[in-house]
N, C-alpha and C positions, 0 to 999 in steps of 0.2 A: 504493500500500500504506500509506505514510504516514496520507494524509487519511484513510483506510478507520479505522484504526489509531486513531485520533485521536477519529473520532465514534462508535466502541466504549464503551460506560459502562465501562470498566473500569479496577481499580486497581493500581499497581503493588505486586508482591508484596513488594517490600524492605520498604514503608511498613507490610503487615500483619505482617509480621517484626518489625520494630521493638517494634510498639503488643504482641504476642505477648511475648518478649522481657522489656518490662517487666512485663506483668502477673506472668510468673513469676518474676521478680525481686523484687515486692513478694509474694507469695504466701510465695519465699524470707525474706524478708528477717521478715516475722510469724511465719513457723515457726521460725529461729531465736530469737528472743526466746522461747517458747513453750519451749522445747527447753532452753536456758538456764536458764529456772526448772525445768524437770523435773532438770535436773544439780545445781542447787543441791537441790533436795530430794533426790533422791538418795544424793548425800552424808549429807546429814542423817541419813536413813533408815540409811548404816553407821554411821554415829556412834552413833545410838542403839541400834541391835541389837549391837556391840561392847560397848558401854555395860553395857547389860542381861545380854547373855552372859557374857562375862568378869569384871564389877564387879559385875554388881545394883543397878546404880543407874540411874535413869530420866536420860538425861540427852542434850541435842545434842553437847557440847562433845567434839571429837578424842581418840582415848583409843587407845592400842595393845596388841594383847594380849602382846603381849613386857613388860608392864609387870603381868603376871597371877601370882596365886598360887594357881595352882588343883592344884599335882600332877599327876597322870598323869589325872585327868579331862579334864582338857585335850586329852585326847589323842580325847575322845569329841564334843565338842563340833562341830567339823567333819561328823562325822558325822551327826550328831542337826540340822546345818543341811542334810546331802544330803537326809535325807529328806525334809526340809517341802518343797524345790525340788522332787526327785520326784515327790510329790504333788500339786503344783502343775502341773508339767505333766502327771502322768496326768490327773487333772483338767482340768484348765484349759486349755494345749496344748503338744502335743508340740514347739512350732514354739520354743518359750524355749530348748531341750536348745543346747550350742556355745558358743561364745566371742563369736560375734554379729558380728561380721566376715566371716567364710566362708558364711554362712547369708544375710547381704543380697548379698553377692555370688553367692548361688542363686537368690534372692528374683527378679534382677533378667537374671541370663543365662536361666531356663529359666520362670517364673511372669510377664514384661513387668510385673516390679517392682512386683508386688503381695504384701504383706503384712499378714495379719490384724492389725485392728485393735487386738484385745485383748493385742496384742504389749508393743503402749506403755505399755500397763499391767502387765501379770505380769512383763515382764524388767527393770524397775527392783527391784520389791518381789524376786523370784527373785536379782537380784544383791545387794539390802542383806543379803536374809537368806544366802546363801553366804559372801558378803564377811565380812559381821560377827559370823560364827559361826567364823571361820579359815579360811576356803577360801585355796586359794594363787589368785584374780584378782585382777585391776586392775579399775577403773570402766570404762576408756576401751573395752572391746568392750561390755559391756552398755549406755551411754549413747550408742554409735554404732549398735546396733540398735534401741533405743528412740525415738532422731531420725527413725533410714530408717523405722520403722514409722510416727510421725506423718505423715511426707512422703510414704509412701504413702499412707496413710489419707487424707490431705486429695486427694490423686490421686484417689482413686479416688471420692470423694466430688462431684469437681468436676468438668465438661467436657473433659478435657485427653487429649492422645495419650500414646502409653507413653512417649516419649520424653521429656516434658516431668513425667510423671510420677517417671520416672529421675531426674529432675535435682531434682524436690523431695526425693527421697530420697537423694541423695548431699546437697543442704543439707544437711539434717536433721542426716546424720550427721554430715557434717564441723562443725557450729554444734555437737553436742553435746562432738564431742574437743575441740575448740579451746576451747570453753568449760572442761572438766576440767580442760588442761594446759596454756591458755592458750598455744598453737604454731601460730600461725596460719599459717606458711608451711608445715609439717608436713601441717597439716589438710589445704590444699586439694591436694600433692601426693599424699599417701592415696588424696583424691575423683579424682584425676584415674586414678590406676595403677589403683586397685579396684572402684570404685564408676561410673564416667563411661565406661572407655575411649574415652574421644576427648576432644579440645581445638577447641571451636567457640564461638562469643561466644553462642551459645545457650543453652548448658549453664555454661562458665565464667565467666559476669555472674552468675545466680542463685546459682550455691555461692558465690562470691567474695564477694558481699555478705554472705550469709548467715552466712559466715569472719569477715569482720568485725564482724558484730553480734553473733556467737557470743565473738571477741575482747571486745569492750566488754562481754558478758556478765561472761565469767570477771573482767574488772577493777572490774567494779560487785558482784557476789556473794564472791567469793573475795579479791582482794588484785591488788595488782600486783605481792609477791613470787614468786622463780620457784617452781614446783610441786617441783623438784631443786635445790635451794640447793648451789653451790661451796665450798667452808670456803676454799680455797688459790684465789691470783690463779696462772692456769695460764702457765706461763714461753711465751715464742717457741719451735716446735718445732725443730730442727735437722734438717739435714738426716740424720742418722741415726734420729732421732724417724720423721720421715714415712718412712723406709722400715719400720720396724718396723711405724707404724700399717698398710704396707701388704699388710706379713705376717699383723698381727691382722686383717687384712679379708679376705683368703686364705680364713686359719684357720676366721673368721667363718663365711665360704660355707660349706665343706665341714662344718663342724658342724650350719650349719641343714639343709642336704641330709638327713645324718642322722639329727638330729633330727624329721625332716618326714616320714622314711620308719618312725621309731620310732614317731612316732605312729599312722599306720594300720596297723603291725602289731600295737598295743596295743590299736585301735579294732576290729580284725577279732577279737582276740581275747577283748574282751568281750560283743561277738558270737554267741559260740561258749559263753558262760557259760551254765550253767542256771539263770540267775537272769532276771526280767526287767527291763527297764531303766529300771525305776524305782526300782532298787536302786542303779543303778551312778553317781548323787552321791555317795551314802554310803560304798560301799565306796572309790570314788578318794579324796576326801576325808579319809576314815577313814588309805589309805596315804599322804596327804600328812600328815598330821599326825605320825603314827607317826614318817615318816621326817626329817623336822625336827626333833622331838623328841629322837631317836637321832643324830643326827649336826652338827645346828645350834647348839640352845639348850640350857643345863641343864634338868633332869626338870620337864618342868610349865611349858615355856612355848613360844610360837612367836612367829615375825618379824610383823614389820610388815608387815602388810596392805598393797598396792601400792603401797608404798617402798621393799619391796627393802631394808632396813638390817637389821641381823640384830646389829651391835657387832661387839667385840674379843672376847667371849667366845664364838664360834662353834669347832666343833669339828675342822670343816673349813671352804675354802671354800664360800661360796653359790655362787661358778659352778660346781662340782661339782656341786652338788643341783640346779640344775636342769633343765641335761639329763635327769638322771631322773625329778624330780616333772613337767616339761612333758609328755610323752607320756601321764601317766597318767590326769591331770586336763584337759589342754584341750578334748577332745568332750565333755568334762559340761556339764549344767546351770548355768547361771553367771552 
């Protein structure tokens, strides 16, 4: 069997693993550099429509609209950026609607991780112009469905099985997070819980790289300070600290539960609106401003845009408000 065995032309399969392996590894490793500069633009792209919306003035440099004097127009501004998003996906495609996390993890369970091209395009411009109009988002879903969109795109473009396509598409995304918030060990657990289900040197060499070049992104474009700056050096916990923290993690659960369950009761109930849903940025939008306005900042102004700082002059807690704004705003457009 040996000799038989032997004068076979054949090769061992580990060896075309390998040479497989790297290619998608270096395929990873130019999608995130790629993806990197889409994050840095991105950014750009809120700075300036913040800029423009709230100042009027043409400008890249960081600006927040908690720093506005607009009155209770303010309060319209969110809304007036639902709509262009709306439009945008009636137009353009329905596939931007969501928070862009849930949506590549659809992409990739029930589609073999394929998603439209034009993805990588509408959901950066769709999140600058939500973001920098007041929308209550963060960067980090729209910049992780804009990554998985190129990493399909290049999938489906190229020779490769679904599988190996998944795996350009969790890069993608994870080189776009870790690029935003510079969290590279954050990033590639995400790809692994969300985006990969599974842990195989197949799939975890190509994100892994991809983490890392996504990493030296954020420190070559952004800074190497952190994206949530500490004011206070945080004392050694005690042991009465850690069990508390272990109540707050309790607590944690049980809120996101509800939370999680608020929002499809709020999503089925838009649903049921007679309106159709390319209305419904506007209107979420429109009650997220209202209700910041009302209960956050003085008349005529709103928080920081995915910082999360709202000051000393807030009217309640922000954890208060946003168990209520989450359910209302995260199936939009965004």
């Amino acid at each position: 069997m040996r000799q038989f065995l032997n004068e076979e032309p054949l090769k061992p399969k580990r060896t075309s693993s390998k040479k497989r392996i790297l290619y998608i590894a270096m395929l990873a490793v130019g999608l995130a550099g790629g993806v990197a500069l889409i994050a840095r633009l991105l950014v750009g792209l809120i700075n300036l429509v913040t800029n423009l919306s709230f100042f009027g003035r043409w400008s890249l440099a960081e600006s927040s609209p908690a720093h506005a004097t607009l009155g209770l127009w303010v309060i319209a501004l969110p809304a007036v950026g639902g709509i262009l998003v709306g439009l945008m996906a009636f137009y353009g495609s329905k596939a931007i609607r969501g928070h862009g996390i849930p949506e590549a993890m659809e992409q990739i369970l029930v589609n073999k991780s394929r998603i439209k091209p034009i993805i990588a395009f509408l959901k950066p411009l769709s999140a600058a112009i939500s973001i920098g109009t007041g929308g209550p988002f963060g960067a980090e879903g729209p910049i992780i469905a804009t990554g998985g969109a190129l990493g399909s795109t290049i999938g489906q473009i190229l020779t490769i099985s679904d599988s190996e396509r998944k795996t350009l598409l969790a890069a993608g995304a994870t080189a776009g997070m870790v690029t935003i918030f510079g969290t590279p060990l954050a990033a590639i657990f995400l790809a692994i819980e969300l985006l990969l289900f599974e842990f195989s040197a197949r799939s975890i060499i190509p994100v892994a790289l991809a983490c890392i070049t996504g990493a030296a992104g954020h420190h070559l474009l952004f800074g190497t300070d952190p994206v949530f700056a500490l004011s206070e050096t945080i004392p050694e916990a005690s042991n009465a600290a850690l069990l508390a923290y272990s109540a707050i993690g309790l607590l944690s659960g049980v809120l996101s539960v509800v939370i999680t369950r608020l929002v499809y009761f709020i999503e089925d109930g838009f649903e049921k609106l007679p309106l159709h849903w390319m209305w419904w940025p506007a209107l979420g939008d429109w009650q997220w401003a209202l209700l910041v306005t009302l209960l956050l900042k003085p008349w005529g102004r709103l928080p920081e845009h995915h910082r999360y700082s709202v000051g000393d002059n807030a009217r309640v807690p922000y954890s208060v408000v946003v168990p209520i704004q989450t359910p209302l705003v995260v199936h939009l457009p965004g």
